[in-house]
N, C-alpha and C positions, 0 to 999 in steps of 0.2 A: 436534525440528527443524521448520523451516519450509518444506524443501525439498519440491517437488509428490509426489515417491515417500514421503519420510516421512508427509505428510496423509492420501495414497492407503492406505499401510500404517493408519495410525489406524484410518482411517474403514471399513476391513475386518473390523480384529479388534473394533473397536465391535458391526460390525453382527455378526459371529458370536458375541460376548459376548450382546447381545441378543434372537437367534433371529432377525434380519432376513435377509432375502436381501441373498446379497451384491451390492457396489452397482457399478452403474453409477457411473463418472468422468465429473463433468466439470470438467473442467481450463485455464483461460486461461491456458497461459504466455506470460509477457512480457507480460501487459496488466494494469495497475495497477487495484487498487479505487479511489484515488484518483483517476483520471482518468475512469472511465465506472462506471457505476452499474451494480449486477447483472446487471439484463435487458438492458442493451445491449451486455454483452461477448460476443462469439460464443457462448462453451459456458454462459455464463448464460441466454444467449436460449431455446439448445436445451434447457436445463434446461426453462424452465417450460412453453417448447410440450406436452414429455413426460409432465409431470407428468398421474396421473390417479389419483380419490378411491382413500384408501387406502395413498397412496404415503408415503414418509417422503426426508425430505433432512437429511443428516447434514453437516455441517460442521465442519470442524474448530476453525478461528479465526475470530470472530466479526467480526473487525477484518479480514481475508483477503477478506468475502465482500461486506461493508457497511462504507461509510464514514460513510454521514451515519444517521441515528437515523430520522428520516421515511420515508427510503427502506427499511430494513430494516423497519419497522412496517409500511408498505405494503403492501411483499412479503406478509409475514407473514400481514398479515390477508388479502390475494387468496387466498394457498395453503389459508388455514382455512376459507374459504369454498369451496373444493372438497376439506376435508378432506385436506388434505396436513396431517403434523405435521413436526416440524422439532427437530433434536436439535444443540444445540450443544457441542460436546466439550470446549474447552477453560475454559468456565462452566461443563458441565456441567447444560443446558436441556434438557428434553425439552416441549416448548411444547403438547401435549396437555390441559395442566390449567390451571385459572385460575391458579396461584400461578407457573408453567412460563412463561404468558404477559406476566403482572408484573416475573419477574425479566428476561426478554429485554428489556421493555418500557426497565428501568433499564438494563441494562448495555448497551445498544445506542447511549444518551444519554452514558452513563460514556466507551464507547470514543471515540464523536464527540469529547468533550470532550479526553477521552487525547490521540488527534488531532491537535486544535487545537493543546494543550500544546504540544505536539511543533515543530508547526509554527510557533509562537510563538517560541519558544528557540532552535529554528535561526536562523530570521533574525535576533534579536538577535545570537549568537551572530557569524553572518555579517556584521553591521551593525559590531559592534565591531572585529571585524578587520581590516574595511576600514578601519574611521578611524585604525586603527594601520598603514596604507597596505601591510597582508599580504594578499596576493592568493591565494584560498583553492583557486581554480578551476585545472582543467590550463593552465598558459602559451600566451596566445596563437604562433602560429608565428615565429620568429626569438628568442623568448625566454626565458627559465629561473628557476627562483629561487634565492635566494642564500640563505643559511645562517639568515636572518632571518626568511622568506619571502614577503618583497619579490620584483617584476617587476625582471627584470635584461635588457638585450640579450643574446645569445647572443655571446660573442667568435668573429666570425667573418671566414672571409677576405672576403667582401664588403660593401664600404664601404656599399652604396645599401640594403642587407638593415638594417646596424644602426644607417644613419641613420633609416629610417623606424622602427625600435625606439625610439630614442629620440624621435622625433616622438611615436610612441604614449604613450608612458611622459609625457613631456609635455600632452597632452591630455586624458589622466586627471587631474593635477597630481599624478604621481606624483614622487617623484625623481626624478633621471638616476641 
């Protein structure tokens, strides 16, 4: 599971599978690794303030923690140079050893790319539906969709509501 209790459970029974202490959480919820970069989301900040030689950062999902490849290498090598290691669970890195540091190296590039993928084929994705004039998003107010999922007026008792629907719907070049 993806959910913050499942990761928290992971990264527990990890560190007691490996004799580490168990860990301190830290936890952004609701803040996207897409939108801010590790150190800038609050409990990532408080992560690396904390961090001090000797200490280990266990992560669950490599893609959860880092989005772009640079950024995660960056990390990386600040925390190696005060001897933090870094264990990532769902690759299964323990970044301690050269070959540790290699595979992070690539799969850090891999998920970037992952990523992109992702976010490549939604928009197309998204791109074609619009030109099939299916409106993918929640309906603007006064409106609904139809069985096709086409923008529709809402059938309602006021006239001035689903004249401007149909304005809207018009200004898109949607149908009526």
């Amino acid at each position: 599971g993806h959910s913050l209790q499942a990761q928290a459970d992971k990264a527990r029974a990890y560190c007691a599978y490996k004799g580490l202490a168990d860990p301190l959480l830290y936890q952004d919820k609701a803040v996207s690794a897409a939108k801010l970069r590790l150190g800038m989301r609050p409990e990532g900040s408080r992560l690396c303030l904390a961090l001090r030689p000797g200490d280990h950062v266990v992560v669950v999902h490599l893609d959860r923690a880092w989005r772009s490849a640079a950024d995660a290498l960056s990390m990386i090598e600040a925390w190696h140079k005060i001897k933090v290691t870094v264990h990532i669970l769902n690759c299964e890195i323990d970044t301690s050893s050269p070959s540790g540091k290699l595979m992070f190296t690539i799969l850090a590039g891999v998920a970037e790319m992952e990523r992109g993928l992702l976010s490549e084929r939604t928009k197309a994705g998204l791109a074609g539906a619009a030109a099939k004039g299916i409106h993918t998003n929640r309906p603007p107010f006064g409106f609904t969709h139809d069985e096709t999922g086409r923008l529709r007026p809402m059938t309602d008792p006021y006239p001035l509501l689903s004249s401007c629907a149909v304005l809207y719907l018009q200004q898109l070049g949607l149908p009526k």
